[in-house]
C-alpha positions as CSV (number, residue, x, y, z in Angstrom):
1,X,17.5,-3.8,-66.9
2,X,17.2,-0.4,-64.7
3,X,17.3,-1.1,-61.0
4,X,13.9,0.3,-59.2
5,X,14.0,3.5,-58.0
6,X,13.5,3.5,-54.1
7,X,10.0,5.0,-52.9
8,X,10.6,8.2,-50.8
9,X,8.3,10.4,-48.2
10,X,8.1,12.9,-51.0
11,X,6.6,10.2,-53.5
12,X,4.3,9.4,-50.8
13,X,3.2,13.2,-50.0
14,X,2.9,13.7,-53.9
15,X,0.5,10.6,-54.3
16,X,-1.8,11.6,-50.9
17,X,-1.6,15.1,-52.1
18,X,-0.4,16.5,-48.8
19,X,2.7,18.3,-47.1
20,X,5.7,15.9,-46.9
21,X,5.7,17.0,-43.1
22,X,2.0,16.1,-42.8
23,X,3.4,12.8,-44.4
24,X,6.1,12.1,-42.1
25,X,3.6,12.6,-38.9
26,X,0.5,10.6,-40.4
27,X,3.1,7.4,-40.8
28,X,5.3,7.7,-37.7
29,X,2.1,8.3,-35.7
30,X,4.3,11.2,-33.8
31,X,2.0,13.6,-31.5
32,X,-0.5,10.9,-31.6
33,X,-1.8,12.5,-35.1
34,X,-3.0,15.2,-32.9
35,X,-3.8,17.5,-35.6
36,X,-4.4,15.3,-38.5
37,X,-7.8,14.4,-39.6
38,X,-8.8,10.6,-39.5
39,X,-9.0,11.0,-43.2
40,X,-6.2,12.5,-43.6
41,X,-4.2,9.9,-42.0
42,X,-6.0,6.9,-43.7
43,X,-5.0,8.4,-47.2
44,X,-1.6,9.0,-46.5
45,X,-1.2,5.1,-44.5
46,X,-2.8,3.9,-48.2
47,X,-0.7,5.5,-50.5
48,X,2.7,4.6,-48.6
49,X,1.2,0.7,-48.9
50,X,0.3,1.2,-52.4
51,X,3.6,2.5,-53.5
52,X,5.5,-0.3,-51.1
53,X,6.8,3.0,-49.2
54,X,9.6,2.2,-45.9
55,X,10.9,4.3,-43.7
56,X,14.6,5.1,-43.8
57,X,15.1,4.3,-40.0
58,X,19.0,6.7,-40.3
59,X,17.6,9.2,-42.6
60,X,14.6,9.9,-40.1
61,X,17.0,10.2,-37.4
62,X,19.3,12.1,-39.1
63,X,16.1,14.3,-40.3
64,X,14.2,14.7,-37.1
65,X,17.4,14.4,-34.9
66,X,15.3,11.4,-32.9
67,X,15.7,7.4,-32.8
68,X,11.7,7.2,-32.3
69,X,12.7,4.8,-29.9
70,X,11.9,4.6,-26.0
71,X,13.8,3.0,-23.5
72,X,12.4,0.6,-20.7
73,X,15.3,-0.5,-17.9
74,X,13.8,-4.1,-17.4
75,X,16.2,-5.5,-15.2
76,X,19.5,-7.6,-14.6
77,X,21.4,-10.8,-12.8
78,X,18.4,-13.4,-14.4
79,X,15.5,-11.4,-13.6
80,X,13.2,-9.6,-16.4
81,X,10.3,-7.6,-16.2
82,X,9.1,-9.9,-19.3
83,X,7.3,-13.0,-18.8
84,X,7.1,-11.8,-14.6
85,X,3.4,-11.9,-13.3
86,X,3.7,-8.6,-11.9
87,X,6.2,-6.7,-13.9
88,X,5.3,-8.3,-17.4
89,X,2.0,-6.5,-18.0
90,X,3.5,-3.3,-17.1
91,X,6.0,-3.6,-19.8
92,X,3.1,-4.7,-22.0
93,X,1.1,-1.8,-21.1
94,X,4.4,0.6,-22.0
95,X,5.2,-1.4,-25.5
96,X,1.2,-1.2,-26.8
97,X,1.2,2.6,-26.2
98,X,4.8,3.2,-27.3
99,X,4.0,1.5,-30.5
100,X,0.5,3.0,-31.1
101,X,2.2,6.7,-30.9
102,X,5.3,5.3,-33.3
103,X,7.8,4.5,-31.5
104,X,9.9,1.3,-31.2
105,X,10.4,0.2,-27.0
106,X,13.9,-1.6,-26.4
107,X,14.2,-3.3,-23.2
108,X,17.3,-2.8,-21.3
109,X,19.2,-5.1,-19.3
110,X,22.7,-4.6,-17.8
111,X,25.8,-6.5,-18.0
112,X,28.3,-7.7,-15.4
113,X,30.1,-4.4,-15.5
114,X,26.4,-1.8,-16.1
115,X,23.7,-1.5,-14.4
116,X,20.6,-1.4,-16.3
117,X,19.3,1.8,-15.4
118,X,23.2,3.2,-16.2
119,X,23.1,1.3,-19.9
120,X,19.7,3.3,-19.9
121,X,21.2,7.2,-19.1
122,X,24.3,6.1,-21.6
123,X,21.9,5.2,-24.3
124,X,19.8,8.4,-23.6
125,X,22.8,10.9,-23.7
126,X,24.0,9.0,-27.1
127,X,20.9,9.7,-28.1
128,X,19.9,6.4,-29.0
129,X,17.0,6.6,-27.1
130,X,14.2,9.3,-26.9
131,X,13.4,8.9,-23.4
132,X,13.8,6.3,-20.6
133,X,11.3,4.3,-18.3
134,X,13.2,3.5,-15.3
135,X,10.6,0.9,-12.7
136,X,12.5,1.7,-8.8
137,X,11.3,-1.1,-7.6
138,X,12.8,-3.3,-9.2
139,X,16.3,-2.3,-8.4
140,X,17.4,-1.8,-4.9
141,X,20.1,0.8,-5.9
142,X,19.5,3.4,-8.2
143,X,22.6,5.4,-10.0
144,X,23.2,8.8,-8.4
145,X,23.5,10.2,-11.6
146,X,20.0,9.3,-12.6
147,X,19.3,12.8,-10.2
148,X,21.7,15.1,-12.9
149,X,19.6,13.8,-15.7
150,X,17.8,16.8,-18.0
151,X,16.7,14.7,-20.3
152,X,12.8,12.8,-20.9
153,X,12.8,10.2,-18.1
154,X,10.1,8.6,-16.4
155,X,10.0,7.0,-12.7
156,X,7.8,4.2,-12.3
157,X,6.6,3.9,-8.2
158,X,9.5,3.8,-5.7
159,X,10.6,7.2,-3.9
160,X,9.8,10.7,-5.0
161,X,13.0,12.8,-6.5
162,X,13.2,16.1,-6.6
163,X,12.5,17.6,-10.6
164,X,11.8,14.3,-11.6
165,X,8.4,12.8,-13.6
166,X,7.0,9.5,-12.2
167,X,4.1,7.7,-12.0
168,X,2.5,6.3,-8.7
169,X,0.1,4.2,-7.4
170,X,-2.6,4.9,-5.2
171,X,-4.1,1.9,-3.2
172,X,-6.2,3.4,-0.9
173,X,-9.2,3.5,-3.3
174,X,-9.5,0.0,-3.9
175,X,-9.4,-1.3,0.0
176,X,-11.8,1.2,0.7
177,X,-14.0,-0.2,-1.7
178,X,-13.4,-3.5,-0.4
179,X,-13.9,-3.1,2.9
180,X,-17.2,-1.0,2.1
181,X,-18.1,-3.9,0.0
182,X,-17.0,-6.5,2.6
183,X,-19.7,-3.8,5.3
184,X,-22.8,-4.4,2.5
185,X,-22.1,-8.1,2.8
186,X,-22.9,-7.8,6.3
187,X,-19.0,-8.8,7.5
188,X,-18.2,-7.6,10.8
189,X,-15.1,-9.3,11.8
190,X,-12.2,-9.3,9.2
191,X,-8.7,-10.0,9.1
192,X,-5.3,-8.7,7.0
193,X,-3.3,-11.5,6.3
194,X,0.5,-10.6,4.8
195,X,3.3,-8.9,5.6
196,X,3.4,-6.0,7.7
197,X,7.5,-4.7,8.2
198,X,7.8,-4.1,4.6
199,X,6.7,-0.7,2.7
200,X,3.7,-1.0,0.6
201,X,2.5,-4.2,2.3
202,X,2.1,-2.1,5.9
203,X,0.7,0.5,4.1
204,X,-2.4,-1.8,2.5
205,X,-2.4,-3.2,6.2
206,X,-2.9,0.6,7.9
207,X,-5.4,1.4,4.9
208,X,-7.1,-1.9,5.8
209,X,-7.5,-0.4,9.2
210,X,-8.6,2.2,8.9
211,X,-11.4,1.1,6.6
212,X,-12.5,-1.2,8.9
213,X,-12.9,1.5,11.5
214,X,-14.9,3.8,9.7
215,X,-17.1,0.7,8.5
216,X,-17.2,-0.4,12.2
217,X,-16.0,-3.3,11.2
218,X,-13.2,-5.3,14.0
219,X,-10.1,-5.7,11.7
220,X,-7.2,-8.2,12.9
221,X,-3.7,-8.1,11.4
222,X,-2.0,-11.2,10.9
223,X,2.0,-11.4,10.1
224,X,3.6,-13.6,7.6
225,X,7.2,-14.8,7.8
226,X,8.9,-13.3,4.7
227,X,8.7,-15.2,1.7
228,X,11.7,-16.7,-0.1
229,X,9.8,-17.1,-3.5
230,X,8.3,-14.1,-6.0
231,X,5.7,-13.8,-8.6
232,X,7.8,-15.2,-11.3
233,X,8.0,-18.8,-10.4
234,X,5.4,-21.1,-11.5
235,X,1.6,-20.6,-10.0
236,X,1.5,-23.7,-8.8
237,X,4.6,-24.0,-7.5
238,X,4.0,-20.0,-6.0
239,X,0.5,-21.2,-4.0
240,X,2.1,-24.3,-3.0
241,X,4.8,-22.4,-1.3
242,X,2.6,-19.7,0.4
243,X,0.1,-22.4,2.0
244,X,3.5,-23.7,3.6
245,X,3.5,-20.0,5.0
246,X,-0.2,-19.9,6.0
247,X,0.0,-23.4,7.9
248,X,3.2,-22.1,9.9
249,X,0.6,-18.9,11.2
250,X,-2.2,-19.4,13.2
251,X,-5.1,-17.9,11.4
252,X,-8.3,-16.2,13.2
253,X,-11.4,-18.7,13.0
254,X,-13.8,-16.0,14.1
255,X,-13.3,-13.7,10.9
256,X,-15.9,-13.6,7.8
257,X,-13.6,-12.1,5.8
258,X,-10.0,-12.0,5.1
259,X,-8.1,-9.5,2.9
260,X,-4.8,-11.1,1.6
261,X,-1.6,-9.1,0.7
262,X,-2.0,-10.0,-2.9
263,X,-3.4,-12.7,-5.0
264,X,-0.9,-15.3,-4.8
265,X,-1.9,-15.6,-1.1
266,X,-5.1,-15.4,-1.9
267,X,-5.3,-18.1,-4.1
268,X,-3.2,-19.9,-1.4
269,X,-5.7,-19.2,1.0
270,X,-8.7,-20.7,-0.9
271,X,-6.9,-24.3,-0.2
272,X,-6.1,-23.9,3.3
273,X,-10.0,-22.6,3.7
274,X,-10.9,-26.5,1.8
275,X,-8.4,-27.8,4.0
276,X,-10.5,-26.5,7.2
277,X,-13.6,-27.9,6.2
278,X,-14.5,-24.4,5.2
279,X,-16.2,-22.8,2.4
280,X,-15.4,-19.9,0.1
281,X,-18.1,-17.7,0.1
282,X,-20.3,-19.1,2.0
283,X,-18.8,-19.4,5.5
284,X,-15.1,-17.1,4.7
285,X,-14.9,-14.4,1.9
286,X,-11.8,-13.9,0.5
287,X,-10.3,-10.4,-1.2
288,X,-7.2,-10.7,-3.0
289,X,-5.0,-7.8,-4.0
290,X,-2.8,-7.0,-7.8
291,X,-5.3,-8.9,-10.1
292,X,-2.8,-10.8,-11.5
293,X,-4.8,-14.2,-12.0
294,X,-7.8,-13.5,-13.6
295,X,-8.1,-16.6,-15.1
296,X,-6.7,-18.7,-12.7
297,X,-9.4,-20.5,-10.7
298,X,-13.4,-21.3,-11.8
299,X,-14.9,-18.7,-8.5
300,X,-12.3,-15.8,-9.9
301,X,-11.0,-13.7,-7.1
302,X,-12.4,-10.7,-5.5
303,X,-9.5,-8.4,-6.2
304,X,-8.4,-4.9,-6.1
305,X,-6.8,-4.4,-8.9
306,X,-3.4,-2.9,-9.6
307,X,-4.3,-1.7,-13.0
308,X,-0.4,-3.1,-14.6
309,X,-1.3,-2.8,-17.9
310,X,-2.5,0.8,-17.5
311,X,0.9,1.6,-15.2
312,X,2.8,1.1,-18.2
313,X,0.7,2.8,-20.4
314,X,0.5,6.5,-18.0
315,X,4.9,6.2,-18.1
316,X,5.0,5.8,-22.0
317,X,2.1,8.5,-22.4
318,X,4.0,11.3,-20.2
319,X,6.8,10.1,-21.2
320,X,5.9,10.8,-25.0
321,X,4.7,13.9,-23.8
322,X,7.9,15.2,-22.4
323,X,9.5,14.3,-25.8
324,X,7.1,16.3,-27.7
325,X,7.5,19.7,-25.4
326,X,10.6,21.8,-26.0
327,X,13.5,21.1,-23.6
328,X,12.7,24.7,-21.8
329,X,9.0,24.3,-21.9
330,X,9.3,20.7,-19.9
331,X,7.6,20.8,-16.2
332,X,7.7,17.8,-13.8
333,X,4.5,16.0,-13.6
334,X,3.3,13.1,-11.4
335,X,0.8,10.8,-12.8
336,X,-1.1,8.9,-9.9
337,X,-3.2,6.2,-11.1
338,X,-5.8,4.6,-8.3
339,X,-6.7,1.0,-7.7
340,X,-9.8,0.1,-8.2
341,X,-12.0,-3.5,-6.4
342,X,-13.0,-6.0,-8.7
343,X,-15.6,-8.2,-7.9
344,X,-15.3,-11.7,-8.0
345,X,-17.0,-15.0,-6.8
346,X,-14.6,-14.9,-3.7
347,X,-16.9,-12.8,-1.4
348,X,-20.8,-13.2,-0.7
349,X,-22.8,-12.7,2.4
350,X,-21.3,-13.0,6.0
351,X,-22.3,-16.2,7.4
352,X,-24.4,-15.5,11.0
């Protein structure tokens, strides 16, 4: 009995009648198919199923010189961006669009001895990764070496570095909106509840501000204590906690409106409201910020969102795109994506 001959790229060329590079491209997915006709593709995807085609993961490499594989620095000590309300979808976003163009994503935590981000630059110079995703925030030190590296590497928010790609965030959009939204509602007293010492949370509180300004709307800040919990504990554990924080503030009772620091609070703030005696819309609208629960109470939030999902998607997608240009042909880029207001059932007309 003969043994059965392995299928190869060239059977599968031969059998879609096409080029065994056109071949490679229309199964890897590489470029995003850029060139290659929907046809085209379609045909080649059907023969390789027909003949039981698989890739040779080495033999690619070997060929192409590439692992087709991205790296995403995830985190380390116990925390993960997978299965964390805020970080999670962004890893989702990154792994849908990484896949879509054919490429694997490995997520990379540290050790006791590594850092993640420095498992990531080892595993790039090895070449056993394409390119890296490296999330600042998440990390309060960064490797100085990160600053030496030449090759495809993506920031994700955190500080600007100098010849270095990233992708921001741009809130000012959304509380505009809000706040415009919160003006056609009729609200003229509204209040900023959250943290205002730390980064992006004073920076939502100044944009607040100055919304409310040019609205002519009276805006009232209100501090928080800082929080010894995250987004990745339980939700009902998360609001239950940040209601303690609420009832150890005192809270304005002659706003309409209140925009929260994100939607944890928010959702937080919808019970202390039902504590009060008050209702939410009709006598205190509430805006959340992240638009991380979407599903997580019957009114649904007013929100600005934080688009997550589409975070992660932007860092693999210039990421990619750094892979595919020649390694003297690469220019810095900076992706800024803007936040956009959702509306929910959480604001409605300014009680008189």
């Amino acid at each position: 009995m003969t043994r059965k001959s392995r299928v190869t790229l060239k059977d599968v060329a031969a059998a879609a009648d096409v080029s065994i590079v056109t071949a490679s491209i229309a199964i890897s997915g590489r470029m995003g198919n850029a060139h290659l006709s929907v046809e085209c593709i379609q045909r080649v995807r059907a023969a390789a199923q027909k003949l039981g085609y698989q890739q040779n993961y080495l033999a690619s490499a070997l060929r192409s010189g590439r692992s087709s594989t991205i790296g995403l620095s995830v985190g380390n000590q116990g925390f993960s961006m997978a299965g964390h309300r805020f970080w999670g979808p962004i890893a989702g976003g990154a792994e849908t669009t990484v896949r879509q163009r054919g490429y694997d994503l490995l997520m990379i935590h540290g050790s006791e001895t590594v850092l993640p981000v420095e498992r990531g630059l080892r595993f790039l110079n090895s070449q056993r990764i394409d390119g890296l995703i490296v999330p600042q925030d998440i990390y309060g030190n960064i490797p100085p070496e990160i600053d030496d590296c030449t090759l495809p590497l993506v920031l994700l928010m955190g500080r600007p570095r100098p010849n270095m790609s990233q992708v921001t965030f741009d809130a000012t959009p959304g509380v505009r909106d809000a706040v415009a939204h919160l003006a056609a509602l009729g609200h003229q007293r509204a209040a900023y509840i959250g943290r205002l010492t730390y980064g992006y949370f004073r920076q939502r509180a100044d944009e607040f501000q100055a919304a409310c300004r040019n609205q002519g709307i009276d805006a009232q800040l209100v501090e928080l204590p800082v929080p010894a919990h995250g987004h990745s504990v339980k939700m009902g554990s998360l609001v239950a906690s940040l209601m303690n924080d609420l009832r150890a503030v005192e809270l304005p009772r002659d706003v309409t409106a209140m925009m929260c620091m994100n939607d944890g609070l928010a959702l937080a703030m919808l019970h202390i409201l039902q504590e009060r005696g008050l209702r939410c819309p009709q006598d205190v609208s509430v805006v959340g910020f992240d638009d991380m629960y979407p599903d997580s109470n019957p009114s649904l939030l007013t929100t600005i969102s934080h688009r997550l999902e589409d975070l992660g998607a932007a860092c693999a997608n210039l990421l990619i795109s750094l892979i595919d240009s020649p390694a003297n042909e690469r220019t810095v880029q900076t992706v800024t994506l803007e936040s956009r207001l959702v509306v929910g059932g959480t604001t409605g007309p300014a009680k008189s």
